[in-house]
ZADO-1210 file (C-alpha; in nm, 4 decimals, padded with zeros to 6 digits):
<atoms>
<atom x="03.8650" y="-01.1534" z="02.1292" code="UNK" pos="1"/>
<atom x="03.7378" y="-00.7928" z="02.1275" code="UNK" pos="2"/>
<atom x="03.4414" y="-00.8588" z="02.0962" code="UNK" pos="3"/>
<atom x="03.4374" y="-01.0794" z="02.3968" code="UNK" pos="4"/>
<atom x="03.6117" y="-00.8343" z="02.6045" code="UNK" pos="5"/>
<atom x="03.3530" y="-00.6363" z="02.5322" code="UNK" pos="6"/>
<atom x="03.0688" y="-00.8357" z="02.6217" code="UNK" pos="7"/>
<atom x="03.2442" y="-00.9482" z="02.9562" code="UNK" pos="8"/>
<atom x="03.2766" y="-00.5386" z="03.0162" code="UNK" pos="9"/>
<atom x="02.8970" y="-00.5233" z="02.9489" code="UNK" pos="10"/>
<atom x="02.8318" y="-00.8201" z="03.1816" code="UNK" pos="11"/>
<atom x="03.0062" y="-00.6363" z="03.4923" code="UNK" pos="12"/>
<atom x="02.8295" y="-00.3811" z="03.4212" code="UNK" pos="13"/>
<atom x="02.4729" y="-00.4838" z="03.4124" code="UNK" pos="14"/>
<atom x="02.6162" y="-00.7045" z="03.7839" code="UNK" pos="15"/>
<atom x="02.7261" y="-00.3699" z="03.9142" code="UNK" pos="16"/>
<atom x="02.4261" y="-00.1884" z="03.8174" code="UNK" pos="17"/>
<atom x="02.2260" y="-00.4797" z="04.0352" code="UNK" pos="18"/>
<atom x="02.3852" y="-00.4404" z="04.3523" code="UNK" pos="19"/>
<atom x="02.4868" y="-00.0670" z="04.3745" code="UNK" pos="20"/>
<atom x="02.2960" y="00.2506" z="04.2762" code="UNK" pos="21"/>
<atom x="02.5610" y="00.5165" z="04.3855" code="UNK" pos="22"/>
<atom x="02.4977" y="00.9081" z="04.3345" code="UNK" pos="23"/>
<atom x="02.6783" y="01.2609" z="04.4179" code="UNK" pos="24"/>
<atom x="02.3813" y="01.4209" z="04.5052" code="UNK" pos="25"/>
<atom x="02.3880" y="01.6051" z="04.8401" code="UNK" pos="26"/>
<atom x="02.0747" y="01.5486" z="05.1099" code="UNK" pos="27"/>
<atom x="02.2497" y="01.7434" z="05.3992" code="UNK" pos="28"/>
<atom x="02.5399" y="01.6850" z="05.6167" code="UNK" pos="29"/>
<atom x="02.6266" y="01.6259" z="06.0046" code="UNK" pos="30"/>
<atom x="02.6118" y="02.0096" z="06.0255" code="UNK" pos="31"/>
<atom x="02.2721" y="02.0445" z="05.9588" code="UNK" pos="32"/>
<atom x="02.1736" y="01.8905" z="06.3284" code="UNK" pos="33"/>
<atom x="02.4381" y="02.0912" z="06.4334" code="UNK" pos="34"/>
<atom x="02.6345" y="01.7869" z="06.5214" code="UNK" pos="35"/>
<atom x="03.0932" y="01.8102" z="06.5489" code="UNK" pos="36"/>
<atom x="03.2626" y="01.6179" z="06.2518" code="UNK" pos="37"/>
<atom x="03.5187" y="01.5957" z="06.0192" code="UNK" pos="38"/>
<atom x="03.5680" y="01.5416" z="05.6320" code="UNK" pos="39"/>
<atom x="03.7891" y="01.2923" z="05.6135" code="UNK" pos="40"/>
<atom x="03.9586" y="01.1601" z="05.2934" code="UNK" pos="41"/>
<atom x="04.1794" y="00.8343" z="05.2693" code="UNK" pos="42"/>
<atom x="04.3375" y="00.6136" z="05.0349" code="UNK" pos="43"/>
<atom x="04.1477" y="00.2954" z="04.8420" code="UNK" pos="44"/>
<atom x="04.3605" y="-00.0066" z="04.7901" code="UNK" pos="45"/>
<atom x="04.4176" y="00.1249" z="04.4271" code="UNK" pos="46"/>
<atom x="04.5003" y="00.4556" z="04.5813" code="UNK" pos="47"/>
<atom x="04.1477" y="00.6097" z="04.4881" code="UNK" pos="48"/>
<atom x="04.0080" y="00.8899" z="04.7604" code="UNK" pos="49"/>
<atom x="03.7806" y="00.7676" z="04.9770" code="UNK" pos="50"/>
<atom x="03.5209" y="00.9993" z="05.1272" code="UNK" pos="51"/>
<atom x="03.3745" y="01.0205" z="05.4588" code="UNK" pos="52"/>
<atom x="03.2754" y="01.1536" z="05.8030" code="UNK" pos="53"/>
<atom x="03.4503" y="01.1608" z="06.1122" code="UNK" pos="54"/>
<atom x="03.1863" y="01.1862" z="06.4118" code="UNK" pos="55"/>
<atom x="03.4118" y="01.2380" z="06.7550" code="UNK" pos="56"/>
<atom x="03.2463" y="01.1133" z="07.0780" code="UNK" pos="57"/>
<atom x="03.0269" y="01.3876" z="07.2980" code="UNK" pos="58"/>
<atom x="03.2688" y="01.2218" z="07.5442" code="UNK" pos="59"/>
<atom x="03.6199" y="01.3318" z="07.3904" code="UNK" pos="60"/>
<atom x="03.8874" y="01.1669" z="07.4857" code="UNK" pos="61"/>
<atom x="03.6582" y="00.9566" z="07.7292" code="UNK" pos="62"/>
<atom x="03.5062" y="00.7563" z="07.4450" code="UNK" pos="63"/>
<atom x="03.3733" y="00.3865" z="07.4845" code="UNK" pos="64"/>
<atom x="03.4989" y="00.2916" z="07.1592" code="UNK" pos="65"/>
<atom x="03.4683" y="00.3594" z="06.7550" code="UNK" pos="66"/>
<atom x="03.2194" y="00.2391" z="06.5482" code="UNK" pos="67"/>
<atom x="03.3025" y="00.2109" z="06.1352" code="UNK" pos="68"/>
<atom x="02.9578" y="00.2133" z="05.9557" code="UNK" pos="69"/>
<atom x="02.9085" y="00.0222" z="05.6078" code="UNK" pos="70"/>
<atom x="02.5894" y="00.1833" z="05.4633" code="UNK" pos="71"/>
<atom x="02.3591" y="00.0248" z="05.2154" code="UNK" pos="72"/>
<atom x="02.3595" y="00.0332" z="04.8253" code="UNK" pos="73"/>
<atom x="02.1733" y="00.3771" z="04.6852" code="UNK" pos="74"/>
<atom x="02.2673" y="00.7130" z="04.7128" code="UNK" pos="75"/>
<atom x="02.5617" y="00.8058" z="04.8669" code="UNK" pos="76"/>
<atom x="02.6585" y="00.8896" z="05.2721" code="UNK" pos="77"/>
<atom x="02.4686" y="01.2022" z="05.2934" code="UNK" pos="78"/>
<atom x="02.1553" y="00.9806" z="05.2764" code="UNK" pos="79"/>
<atom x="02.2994" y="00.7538" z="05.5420" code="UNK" pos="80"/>
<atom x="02.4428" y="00.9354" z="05.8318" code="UNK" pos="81"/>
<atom x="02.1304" y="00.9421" z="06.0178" code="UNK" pos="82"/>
<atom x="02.1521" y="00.6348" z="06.1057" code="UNK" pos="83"/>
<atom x="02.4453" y="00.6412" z="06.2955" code="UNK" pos="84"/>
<atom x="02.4040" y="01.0276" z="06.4055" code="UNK" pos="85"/>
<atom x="02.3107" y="00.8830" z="06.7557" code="UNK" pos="86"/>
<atom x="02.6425" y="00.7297" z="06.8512" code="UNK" pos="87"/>
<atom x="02.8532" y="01.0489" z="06.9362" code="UNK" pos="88"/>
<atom x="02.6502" y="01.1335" z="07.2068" code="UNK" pos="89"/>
<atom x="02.6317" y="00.7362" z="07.3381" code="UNK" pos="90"/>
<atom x="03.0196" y="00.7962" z="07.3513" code="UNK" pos="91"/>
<atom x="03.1416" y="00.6391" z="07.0336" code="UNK" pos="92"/>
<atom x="03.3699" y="00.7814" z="06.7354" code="UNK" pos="93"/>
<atom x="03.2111" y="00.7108" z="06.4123" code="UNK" pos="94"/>
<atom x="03.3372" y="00.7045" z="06.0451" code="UNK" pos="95"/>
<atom x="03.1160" y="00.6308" z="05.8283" code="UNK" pos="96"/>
<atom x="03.2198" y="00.7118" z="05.4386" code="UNK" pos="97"/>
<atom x="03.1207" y="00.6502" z="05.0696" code="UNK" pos="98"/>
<atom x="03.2756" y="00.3222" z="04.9052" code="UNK" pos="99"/>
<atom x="03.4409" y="00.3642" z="04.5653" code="UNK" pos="100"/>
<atom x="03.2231" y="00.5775" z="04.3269" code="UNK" pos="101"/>
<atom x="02.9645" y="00.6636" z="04.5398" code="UNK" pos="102"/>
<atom x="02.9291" y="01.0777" z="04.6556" code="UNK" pos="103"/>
<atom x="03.2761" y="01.2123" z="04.6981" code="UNK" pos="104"/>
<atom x="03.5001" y="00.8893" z="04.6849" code="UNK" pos="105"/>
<atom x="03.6275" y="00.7863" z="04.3223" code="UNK" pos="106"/>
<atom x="03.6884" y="00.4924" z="04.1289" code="UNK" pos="107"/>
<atom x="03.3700" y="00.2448" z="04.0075" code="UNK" pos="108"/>
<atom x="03.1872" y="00.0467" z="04.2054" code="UNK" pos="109"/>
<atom x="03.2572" y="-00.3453" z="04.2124" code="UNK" pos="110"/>
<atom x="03.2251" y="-00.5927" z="04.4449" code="UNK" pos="111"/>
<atom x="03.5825" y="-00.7019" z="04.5215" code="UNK" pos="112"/>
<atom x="03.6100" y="-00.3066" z="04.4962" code="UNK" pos="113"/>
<atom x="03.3638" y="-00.2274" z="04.8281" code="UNK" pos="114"/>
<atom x="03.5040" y="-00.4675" z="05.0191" code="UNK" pos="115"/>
<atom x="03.8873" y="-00.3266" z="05.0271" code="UNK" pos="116"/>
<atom x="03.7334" y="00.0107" z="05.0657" code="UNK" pos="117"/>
<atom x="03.5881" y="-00.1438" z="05.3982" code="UNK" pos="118"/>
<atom x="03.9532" y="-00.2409" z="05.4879" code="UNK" pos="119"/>
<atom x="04.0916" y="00.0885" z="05.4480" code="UNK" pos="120"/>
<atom x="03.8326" y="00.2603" z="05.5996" code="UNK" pos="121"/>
<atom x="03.9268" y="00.0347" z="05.9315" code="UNK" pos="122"/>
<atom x="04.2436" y="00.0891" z="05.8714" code="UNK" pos="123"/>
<atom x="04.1916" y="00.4743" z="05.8582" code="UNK" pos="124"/>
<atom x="04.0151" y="00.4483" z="06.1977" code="UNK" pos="125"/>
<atom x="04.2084" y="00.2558" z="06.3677" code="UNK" pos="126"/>
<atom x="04.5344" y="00.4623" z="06.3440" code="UNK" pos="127"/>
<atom x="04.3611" y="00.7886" z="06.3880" code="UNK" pos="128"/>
<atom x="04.5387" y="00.9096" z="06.7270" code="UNK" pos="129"/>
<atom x="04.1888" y="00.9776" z="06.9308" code="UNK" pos="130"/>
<atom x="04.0915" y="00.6585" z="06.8233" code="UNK" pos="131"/>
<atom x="04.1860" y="00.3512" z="07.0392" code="UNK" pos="132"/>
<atom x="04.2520" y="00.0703" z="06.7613" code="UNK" pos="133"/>
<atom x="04.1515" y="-00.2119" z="07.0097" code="UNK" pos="134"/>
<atom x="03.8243" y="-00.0829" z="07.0806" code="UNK" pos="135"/>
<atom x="03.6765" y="-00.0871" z="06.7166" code="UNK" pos="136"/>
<atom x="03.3355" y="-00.2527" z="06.6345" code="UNK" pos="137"/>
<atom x="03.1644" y="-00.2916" z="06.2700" code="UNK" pos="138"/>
<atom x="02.7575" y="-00.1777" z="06.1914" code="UNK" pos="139"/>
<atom x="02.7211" y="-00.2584" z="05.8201" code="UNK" pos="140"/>
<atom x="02.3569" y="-00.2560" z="05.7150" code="UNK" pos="141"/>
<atom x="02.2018" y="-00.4485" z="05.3790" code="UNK" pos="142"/>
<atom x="02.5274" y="-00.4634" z="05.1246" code="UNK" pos="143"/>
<atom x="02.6905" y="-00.3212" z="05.3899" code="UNK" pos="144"/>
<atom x="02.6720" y="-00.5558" z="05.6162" code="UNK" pos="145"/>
<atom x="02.7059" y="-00.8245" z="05.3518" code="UNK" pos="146"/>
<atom x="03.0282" y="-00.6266" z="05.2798" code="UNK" pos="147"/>
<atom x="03.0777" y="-00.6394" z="05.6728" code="UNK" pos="148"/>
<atom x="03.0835" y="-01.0142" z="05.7089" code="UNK" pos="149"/>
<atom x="03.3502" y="-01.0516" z="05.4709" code="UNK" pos="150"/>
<atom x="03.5502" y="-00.7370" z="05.6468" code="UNK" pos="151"/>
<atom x="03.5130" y="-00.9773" z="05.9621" code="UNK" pos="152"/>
<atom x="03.6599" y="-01.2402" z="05.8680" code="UNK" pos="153"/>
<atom x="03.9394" y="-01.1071" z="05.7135" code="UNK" pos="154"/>
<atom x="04.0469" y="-00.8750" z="06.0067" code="UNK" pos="155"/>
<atom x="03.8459" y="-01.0773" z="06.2744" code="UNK" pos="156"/>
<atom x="04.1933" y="-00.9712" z="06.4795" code="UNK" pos="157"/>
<atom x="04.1034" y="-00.6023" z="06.4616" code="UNK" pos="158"/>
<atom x="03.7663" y="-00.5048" z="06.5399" code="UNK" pos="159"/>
<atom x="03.5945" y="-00.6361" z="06.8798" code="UNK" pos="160"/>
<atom x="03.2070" y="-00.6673" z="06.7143" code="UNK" pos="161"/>
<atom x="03.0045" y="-00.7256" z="06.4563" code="UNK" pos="162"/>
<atom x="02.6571" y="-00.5713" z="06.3759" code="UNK" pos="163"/>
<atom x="02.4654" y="-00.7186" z="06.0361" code="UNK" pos="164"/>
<atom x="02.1379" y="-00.5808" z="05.9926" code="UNK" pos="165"/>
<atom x="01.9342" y="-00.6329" z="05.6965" code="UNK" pos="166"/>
<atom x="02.2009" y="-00.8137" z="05.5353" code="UNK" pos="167"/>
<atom x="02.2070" y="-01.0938" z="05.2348" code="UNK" pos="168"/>
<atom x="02.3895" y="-01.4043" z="05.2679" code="UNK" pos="169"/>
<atom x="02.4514" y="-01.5059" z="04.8627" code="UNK" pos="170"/>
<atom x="02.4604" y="-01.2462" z="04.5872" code="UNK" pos="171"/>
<atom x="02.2844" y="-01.4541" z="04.3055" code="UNK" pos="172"/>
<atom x="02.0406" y="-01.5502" z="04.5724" code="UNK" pos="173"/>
<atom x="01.9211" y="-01.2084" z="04.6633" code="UNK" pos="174"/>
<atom x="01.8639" y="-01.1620" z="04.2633" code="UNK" pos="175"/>
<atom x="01.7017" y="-01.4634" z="04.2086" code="UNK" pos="176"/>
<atom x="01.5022" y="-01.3527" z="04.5129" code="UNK" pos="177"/>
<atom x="01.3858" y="-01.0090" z="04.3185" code="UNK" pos="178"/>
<atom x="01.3448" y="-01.1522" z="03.9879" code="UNK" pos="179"/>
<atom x="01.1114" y="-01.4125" z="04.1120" code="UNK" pos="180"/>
<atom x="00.9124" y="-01.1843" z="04.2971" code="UNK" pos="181"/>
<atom x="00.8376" y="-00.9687" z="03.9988" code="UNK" pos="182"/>
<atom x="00.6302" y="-01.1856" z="03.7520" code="UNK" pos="183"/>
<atom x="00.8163" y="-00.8912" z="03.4815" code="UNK" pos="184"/>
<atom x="01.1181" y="-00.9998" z="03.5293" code="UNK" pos="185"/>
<atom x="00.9996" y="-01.3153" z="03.5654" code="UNK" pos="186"/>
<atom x="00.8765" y="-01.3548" z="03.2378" code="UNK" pos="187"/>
<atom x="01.1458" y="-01.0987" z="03.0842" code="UNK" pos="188"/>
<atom x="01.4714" y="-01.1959" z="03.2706" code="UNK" pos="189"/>
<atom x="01.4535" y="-01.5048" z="03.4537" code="UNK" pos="190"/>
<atom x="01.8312" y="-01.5797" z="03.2845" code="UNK" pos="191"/>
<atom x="01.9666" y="-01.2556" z="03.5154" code="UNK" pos="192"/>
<atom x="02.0930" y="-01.4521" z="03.8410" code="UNK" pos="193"/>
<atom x="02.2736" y="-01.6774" z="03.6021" code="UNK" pos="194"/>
<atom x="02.4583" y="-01.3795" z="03.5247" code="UNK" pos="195"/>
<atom x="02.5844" y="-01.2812" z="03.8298" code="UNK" pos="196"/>
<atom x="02.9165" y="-01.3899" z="03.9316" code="UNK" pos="197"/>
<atom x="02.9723" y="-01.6012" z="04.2582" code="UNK" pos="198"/>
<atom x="03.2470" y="-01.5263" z="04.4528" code="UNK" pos="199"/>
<atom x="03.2903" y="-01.2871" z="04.7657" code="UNK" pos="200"/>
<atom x="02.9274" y="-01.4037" z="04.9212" code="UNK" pos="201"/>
<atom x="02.9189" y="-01.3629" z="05.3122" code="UNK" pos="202"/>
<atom x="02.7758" y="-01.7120" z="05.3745" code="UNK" pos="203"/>
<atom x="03.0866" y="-01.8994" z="05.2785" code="UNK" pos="204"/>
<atom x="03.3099" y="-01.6519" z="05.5151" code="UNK" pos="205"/>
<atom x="03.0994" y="-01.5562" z="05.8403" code="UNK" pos="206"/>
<atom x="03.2292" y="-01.8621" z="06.0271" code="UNK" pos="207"/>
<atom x="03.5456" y="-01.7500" z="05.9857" code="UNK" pos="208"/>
<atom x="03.4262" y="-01.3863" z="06.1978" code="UNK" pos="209"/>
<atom x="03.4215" y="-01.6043" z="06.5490" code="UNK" pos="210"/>
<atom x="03.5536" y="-01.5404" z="06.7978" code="UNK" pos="211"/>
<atom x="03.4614" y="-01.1847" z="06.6871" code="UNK" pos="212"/>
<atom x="03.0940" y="-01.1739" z="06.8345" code="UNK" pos="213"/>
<atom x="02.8270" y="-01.1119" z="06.5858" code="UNK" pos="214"/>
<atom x="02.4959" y="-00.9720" z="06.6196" code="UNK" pos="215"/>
<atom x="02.2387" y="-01.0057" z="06.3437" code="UNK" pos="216"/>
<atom x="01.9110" y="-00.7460" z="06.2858" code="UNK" pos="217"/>
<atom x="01.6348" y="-00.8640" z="06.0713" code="UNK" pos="218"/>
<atom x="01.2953" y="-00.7437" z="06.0275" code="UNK" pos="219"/>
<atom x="01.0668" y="-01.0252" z="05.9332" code="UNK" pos="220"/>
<atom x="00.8242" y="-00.8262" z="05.7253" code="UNK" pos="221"/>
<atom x="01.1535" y="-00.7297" z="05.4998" code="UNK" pos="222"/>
<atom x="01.0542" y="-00.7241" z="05.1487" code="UNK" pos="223"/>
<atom x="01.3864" y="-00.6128" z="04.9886" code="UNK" pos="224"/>
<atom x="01.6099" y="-00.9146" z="05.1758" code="UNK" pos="225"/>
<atom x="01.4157" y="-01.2337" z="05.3063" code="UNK" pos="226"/>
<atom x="01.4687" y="-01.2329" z="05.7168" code="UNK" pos="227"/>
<atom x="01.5979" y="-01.6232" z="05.6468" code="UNK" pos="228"/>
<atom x="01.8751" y="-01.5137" z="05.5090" code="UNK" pos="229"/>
<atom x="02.0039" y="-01.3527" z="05.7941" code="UNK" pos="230"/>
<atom x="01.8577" y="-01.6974" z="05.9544" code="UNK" pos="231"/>
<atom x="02.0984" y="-01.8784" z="05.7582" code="UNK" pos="232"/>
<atom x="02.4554" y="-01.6607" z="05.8404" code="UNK" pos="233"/>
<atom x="02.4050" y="-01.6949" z="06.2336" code="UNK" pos="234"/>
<atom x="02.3304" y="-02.0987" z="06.1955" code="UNK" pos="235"/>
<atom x="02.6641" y="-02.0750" z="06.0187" code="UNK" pos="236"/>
<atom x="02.8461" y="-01.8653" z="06.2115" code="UNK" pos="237"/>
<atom x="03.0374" y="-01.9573" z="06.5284" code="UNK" pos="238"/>
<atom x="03.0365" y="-01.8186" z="06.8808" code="UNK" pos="239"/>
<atom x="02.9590" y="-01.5721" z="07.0381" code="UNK" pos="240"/>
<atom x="02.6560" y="-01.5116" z="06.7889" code="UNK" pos="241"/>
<atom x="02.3025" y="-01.3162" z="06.8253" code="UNK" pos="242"/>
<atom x="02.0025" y="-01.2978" z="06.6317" code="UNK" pos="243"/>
<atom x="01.7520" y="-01.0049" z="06.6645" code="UNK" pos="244"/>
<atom x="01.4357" y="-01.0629" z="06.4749" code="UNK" pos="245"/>
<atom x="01.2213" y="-00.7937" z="06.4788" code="UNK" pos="246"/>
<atom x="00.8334" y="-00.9029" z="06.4227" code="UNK" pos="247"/>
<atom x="00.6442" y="-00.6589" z="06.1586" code="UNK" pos="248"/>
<atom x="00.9246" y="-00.4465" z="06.0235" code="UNK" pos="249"/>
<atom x="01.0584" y="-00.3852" z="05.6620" code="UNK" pos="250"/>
<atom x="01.3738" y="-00.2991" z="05.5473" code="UNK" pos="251"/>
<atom x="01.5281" y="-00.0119" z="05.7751" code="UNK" pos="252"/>
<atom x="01.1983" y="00.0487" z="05.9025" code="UNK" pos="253"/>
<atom x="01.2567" y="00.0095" z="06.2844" code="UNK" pos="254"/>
<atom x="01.4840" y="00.3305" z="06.2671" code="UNK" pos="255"/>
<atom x="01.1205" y="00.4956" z="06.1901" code="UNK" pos="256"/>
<atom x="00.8993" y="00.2922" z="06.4050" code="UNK" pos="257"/>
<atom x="01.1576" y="00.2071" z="06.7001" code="UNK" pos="258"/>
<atom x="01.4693" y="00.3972" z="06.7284" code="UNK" pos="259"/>
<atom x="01.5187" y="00.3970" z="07.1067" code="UNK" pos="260"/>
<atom x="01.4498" y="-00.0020" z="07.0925" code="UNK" pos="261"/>
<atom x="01.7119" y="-00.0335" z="06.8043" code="UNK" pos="262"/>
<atom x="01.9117" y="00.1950" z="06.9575" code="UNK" pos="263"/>
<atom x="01.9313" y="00.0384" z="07.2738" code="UNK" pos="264"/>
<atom x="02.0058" y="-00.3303" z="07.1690" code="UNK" pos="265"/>
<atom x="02.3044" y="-00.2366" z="06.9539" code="UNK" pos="266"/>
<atom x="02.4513" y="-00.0351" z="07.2469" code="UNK" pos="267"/>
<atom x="02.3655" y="-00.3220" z="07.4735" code="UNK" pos="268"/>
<atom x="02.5560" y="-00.5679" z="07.1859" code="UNK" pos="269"/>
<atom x="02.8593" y="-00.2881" z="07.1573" code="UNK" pos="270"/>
<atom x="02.9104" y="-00.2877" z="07.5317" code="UNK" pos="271"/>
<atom x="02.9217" y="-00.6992" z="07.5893" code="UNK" pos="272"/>
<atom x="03.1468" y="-00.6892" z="07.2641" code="UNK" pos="273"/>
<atom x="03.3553" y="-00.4676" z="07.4233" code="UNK" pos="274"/>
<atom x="03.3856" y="-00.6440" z="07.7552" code="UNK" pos="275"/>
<atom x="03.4284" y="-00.9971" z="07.6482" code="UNK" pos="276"/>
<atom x="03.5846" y="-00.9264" z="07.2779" code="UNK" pos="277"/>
<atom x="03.9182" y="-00.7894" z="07.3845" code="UNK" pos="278"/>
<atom x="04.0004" y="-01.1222" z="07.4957" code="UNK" pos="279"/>
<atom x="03.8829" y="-01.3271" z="07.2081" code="UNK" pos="280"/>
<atom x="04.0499" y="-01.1252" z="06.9995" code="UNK" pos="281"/>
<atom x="04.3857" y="-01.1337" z="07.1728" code="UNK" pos="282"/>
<atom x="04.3561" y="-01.5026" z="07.1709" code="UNK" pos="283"/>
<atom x="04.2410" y="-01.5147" z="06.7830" code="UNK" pos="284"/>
<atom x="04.5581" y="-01.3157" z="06.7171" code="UNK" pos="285"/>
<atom x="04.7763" y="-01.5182" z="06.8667" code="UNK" pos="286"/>
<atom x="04.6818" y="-01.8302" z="06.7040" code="UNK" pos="287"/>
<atom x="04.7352" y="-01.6413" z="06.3688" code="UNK" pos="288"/>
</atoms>
C-alpha cells in the first residue's frame, strides 16, 4: 500500500511538472513603467495566499469594466503583466495574480488546484468596492485560458466575456501533441500521455460558458498548441461565439508583431460583451 501511495505521489508529480513550470524569480513589476497598482493578497479555496496585482483604470471611478487575467504556465506574474499592462489606460481594472505555487502565492500547483484559484481570484474582484461585479470579463491565455473555459462555465452567471487565446482543448492531447513532435520522446516516452489523468479538460465544459460570449485567439503558425484545437472549443461551444485566427503567428507572438491589432480586437470583443452580455447573463441566472 505504501509503496503504491508512493508511486501515485510520483505520478502527480511528473503530470504537474508537464503542465506548469512555476518560479519566484522577479523580472520587474507594474512600477517599473511607472504604471498605479496594488499588491493584492487573497485567500485559495484551501485558504493558501494568493498573489497578485491590482491595476485601477486611468479612468477611476469612470471605468468600462474589470478584466481578471489567467496567465500561461512558466514563470510566475512578473513575466506576465505585460500583457495586460495596456488595459488601465483603455479604462479597465485588472487583476491579474499567480495561481497556487507560482511567485508569491503558496500551496503546489495541480490542476483541480489552478482552477479554484481562478474562482477566488473572481471572487476577489468582484467584491472589491471600485469594482462593479456585473461588469467583469475573463482573458486567460494558453493554460490559462484552458483554466478560463472551465472558470466559465462554472460561474457563466458572473463574468460578462470570455477571451481564450492560445488555449488547449484536452490535457493528454496537448502531450501527446509534444511527445509526437519530438522523435526523443518519441522513441523514449511515447507511454507519457497515458499517464496523464483526464478529468477537468475545457472541451467537455465550454458549451456550458454560453450565453457568456466567447472569443477565441489562435495563431496558426503556433508550434506549442495546434490552432485546431482552439478550432475544436468554438465548434463546441454555443452562442454568442468568435474565432480570431491569426495567419503566420506563434505562440504569443502577435503581442510582438501586432499589439495595436490584438489590442484592438479584444477591446472591440470586451465592449460588445459588455453591451449585449448583461442581459444574457441576467437571463442565464435566472434559469439557475
Amino acid at each position: 500500500m505504501r509503496e503504491q501511495r508512493i508511486g501515485m505521489s510520483a505520478m502527480r508529480w511528473l503530470c504537474d511538472r508537464i503542465f506548469y513550470r512555476p518560479d519566484r524569480r522577479d523580472r520587474g513589476s507594474p512600477a517599473d513603467p511607472s504604471l498605479s497598482y496594488e499588491d493584492v493578497f487573497f485567500p485559495a479555496a484551501d485558504g493558501a495566499p494568493l498573489h497578485g496585482w491590482f491595476l485601477p483604470a486611468a479612468t477611476g471611478a469612470k471605468a468600462r469594466g474589470a478584466v481578471l487575467h489567467l496567465h500561461g504556465n512558466a514563470a510566475n506574474v512578473t513575466g506576465h503583466y505585460e500583457f495586460v499592462r495596456w488595459l488601465p489606460a483603455a479604462g479597465y481594472h485588472v487583476l491579474t495574480f499567480d495561481y497556487r505555487g507560482y511567485g508569491r502565492s503558496e500551496g503546489r500547483v495541480s490542476r483541480e488546484g489552478t482552477i479554484e484559484d481562478a474562482a477566488a481570484a473572481l471572487d476577489y474582484i468582484r467584491g472589491r468596492e471600485d469594482v462593479d461585479p456585473g461588469r467583469v470579463l475573463v482573458f486567460g491565455q494558453s493554460i490559462g485560458g484552458a483554466i478560463s473555459v472551465l472558470l466559465g462555465a462554472r460561474r457563466r452567471g458572473q463574468i460578462r466575456g470570455l477571451v481564450v487565446e492560445g488555449g488547449f482543448s484536452d490535457y493528454r492531447r496537448i502531450v501527446c501533441h509534444h511527445v509526437m513532435h519530438h522523435p526523443l520522446l518519441t522513441v523514449l516516452a511515447w507511454w507519457l500521455p497515458f499517464l496523464v489523468p483526464k478529468g477537468f479538460d475545457p472541451i467537455d465544459s465550454v458549451a456550458a460558458v454560453s450565453p457568456v460570449p466567447v472569443l477565441f485567439v489562435h495563431g496558426k503558425a503556433d508550434h506549442i498548441v495546434p490552432w485546431q484545437m482552439s478550432q475544436e472549443m468554438y465548434e463546441r461551444a454555443g452562442q454568442p461565439k468568435e474565432f480570431w485566427l491569426i495567419e503566420g503567428m506563434d505562440h504569443y507572438l502577435v503581442w510582438e508583431e501586432e499589439p495595436e491589432e490584438v489590442q484592438a480586437r479584444l477591446l472591440a470583443f470586451f465592449e460588445t460583451a459588455l453591451s449585449c452580455g448583461g442581459e444574457l447573463v441576467e437571463a442565464d441566472a435566472k434559469r439557475s
